[in-house]
C-alpha positions in Angstrom: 2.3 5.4 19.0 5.4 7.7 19.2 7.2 8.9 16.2 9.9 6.8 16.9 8.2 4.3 17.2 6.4 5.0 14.0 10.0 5.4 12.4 11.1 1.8 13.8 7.8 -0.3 12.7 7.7 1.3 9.3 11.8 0.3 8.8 10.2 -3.0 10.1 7.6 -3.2 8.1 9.6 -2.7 4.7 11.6 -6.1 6.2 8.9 -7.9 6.3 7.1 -6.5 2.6 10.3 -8.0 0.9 10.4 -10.6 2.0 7.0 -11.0 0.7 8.2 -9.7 -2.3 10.4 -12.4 -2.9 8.5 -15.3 -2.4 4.8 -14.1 -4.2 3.7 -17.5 -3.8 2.4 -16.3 -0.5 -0.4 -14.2 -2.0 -1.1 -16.7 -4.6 -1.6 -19.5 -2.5 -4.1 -17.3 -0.4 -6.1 -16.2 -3.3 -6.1 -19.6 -5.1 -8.2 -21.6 -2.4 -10.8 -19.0 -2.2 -10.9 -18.7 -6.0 -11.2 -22.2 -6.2 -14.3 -21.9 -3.7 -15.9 -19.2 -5.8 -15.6 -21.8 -9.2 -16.7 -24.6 -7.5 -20.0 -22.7 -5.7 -20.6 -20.2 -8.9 -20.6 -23.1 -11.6 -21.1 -26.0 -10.1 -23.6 -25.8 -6.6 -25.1 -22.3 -7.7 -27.6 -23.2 -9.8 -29.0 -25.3 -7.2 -29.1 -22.9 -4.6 -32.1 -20.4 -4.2 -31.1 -17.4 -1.9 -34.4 -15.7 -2.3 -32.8 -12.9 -4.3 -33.1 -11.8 -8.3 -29.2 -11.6 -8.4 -26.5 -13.8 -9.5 -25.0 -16.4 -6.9 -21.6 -14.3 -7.5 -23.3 -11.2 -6.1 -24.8 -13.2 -2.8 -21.4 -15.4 -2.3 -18.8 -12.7 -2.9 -19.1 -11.3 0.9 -18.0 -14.6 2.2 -15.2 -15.2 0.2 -13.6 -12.2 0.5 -13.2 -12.9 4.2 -12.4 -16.4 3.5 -9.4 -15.4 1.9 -8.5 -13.2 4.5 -8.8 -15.6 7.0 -6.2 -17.5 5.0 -4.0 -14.8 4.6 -3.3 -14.0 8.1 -2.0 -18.1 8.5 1.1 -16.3 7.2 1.2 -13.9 10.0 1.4 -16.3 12.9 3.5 -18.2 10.6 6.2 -15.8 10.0 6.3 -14.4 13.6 6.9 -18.2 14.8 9.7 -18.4 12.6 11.2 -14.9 14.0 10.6 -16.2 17.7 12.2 -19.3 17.0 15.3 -17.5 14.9 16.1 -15.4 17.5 15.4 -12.3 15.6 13.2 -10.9 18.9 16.1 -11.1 21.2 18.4 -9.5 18.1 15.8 -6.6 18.4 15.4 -6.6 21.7 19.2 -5.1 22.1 18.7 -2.7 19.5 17.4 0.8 20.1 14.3 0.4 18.7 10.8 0.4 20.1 9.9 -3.1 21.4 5.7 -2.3 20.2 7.3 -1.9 16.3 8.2 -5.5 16.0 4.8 -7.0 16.7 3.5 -3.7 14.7 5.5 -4.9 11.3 3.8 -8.1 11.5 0.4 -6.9 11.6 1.2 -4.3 8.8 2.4 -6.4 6.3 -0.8 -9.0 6.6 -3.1 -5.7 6.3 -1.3 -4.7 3.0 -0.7 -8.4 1.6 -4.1 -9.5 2.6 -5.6 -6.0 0.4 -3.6 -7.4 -2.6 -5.2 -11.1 -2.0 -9.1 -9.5 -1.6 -7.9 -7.2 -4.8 -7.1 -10.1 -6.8 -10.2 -12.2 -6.2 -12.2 -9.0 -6.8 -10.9 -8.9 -10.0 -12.0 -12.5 -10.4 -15.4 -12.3 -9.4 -15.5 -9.5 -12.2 -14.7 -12.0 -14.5 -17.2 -14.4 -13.1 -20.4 -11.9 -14.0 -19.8 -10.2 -10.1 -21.8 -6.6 -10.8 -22.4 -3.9 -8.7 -23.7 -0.1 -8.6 -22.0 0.9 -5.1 -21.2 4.2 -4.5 -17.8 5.5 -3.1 -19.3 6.2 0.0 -20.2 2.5 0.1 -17.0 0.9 -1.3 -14.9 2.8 1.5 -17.6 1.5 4.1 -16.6 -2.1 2.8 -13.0 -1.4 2.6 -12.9 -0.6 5.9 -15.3 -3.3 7.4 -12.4 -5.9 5.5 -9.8 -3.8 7.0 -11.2 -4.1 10.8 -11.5 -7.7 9.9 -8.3 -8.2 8.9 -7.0 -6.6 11.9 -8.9 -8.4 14.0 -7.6 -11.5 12.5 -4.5 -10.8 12.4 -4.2 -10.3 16.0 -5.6 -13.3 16.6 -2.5 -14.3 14.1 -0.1 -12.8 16.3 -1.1 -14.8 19.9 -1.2 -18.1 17.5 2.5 -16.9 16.5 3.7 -16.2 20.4 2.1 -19.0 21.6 2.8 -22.0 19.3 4.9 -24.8 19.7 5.5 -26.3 15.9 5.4 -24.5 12.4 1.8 -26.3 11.8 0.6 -25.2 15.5 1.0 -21.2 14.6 -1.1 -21.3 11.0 -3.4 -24.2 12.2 -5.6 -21.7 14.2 -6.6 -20.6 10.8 -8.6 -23.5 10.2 -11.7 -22.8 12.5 -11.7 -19.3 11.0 -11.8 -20.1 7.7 -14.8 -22.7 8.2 -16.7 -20.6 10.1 -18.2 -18.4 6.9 -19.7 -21.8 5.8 -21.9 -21.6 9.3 -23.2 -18.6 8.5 -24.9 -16.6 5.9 -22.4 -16.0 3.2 -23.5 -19.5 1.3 -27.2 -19.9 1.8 -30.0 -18.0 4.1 -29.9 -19.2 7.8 -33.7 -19.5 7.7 -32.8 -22.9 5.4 -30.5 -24.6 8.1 -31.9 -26.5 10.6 -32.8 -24.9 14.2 -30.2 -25.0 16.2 -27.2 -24.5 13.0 -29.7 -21.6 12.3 -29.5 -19.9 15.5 -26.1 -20.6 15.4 -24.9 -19.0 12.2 -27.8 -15.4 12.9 -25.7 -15.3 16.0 -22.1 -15.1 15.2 -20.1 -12.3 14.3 -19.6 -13.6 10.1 -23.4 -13.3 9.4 -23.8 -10.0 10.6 -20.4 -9.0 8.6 -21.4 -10.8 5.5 -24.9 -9.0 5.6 -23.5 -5.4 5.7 -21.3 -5.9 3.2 -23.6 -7.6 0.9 -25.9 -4.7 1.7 -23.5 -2.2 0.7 -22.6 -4.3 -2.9 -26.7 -4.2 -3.5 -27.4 -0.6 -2.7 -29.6 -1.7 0.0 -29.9 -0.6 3.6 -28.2 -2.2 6.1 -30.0 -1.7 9.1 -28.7 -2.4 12.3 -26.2 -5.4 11.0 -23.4 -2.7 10.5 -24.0 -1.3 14.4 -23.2 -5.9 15.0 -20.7 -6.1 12.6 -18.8 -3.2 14.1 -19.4 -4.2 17.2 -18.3 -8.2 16.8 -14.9 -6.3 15.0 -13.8 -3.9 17.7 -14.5 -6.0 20.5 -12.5 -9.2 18.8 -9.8 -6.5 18.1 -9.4 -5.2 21.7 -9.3 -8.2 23.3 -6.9 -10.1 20.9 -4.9 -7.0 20.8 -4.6 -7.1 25.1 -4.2 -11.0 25.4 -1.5 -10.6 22.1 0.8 -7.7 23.6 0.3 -9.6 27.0 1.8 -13.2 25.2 4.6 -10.9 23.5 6.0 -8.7 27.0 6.1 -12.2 28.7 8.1 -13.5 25.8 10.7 -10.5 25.7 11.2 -10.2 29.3 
């Protein structure tokens, strides 16, 4: 990315923050639902689950909830960028001097940073809840950065939904698989407790192998080859969203 380009998508980016800014309700509604989740699990269903391990359910559920809420964050995303397309704001760009990448740029920017706040605020939660952990540095970097490649990865994914959706509830509903698919998968229970095929299932997509590593990293344990998956699963969901989204967007502005 060029510097003026750089120039144009942080100007753009600063758009998009305040408006953030003034409606906060965005951040609280994404933290509330996973919150909510964490309540219901923790206090209500955790005593009745046995995850094989000495530590609290907090410790064992956190990992899934934290991309839970990011899956519900970048909703906003897609929905903000349909909003744009539809207001004609593209096309206002689009005869402005300004590099056509920053718009699309902006967008993604603005979930990464609101999304940190949402996973900040339901850290701080699970804190409250009893959530304890004797991570390094090293190790809470590794994890910031794992929920940062998620997020972006997401968020692409956010930004075809946006391009390509016909009504306001078409761009966030993509959301919805996303957002269910941590319950298929190790962040609530073991795999080896779910039936066969669910079992193979959830040791076999992408939110298992990210939920282990991160898990991992909270419990000072080693994570084996799950990060070398993890990674993996992120960069490749990144790439591809990132070609098929910039694809959806030059067709759109041309």
């Amino acid at each position: 990315m060029s510097t003026h380009a750089l120039a144009d998508t942080g100007v753009l980016t600063g758009r998009s923050l305040r408006h953030i800014l003034r409606s906060p309700d965005t951040i609280i509604t994404t933290a509330v639902t996973p919150i909510a989740l964490m309540l219901l699990f923790v206090y209500v269903f955790g005593g009745a689950i046995n995850t094989g391990s000495d530590g609290s359910y907090v410790n064992y559920m956190l990992p899934g909830i934290l991309l839970i809420t990011i899956a519900s964050g970048v909703a906003y995303t897609a929905y903000r960028l349909f909003l744009d397309l539809q207001g004609g704001i593209f096309e206002r760009f689009a005869s402005m001097p300004i590099a056509r990448s920053s718009v699309l740029w902006a967008h993604v920017f603005t979930s990464l940073a609101a999304n940190l706040v949402s996973v900040s605020v339901v850290i701080g939660v699970a804190l409250a809840m009893g959530f304890r952990t004797g991570a390094s540095a090293a190790a809470w970097l590794a994890v910031a950065g794992i929920l940062v490649l998620f997020t972006l990865a997401l968020t692409w994914i956010a930004v075809i939904a946006g391009l390509s959706a016909k009504t306001v509830d078409g761009a966030s509903a993509f959301s919805y698989p996303l957002i269910f698919l941590p319950f298929i998968s190790s962040a609530f229970v073991p795999t080896s407790t779910m039936p066969g095929p669910v079992a193979w299932f959830a040791q076999n997509q992408p939110v298992t192998a990210i939920v282990d590593t991160i898990r991992s990293l909270f419990a000072q344990e080693p994570v084996g080859g799950d990060i070398w998956v993890a990674l993996a699963w992120l960069v490749g969901i990144l790439v591809v969203a990132y070609g098929f989204a910039v694809a959806i967007y030059r067709r759109k502005i041309s």
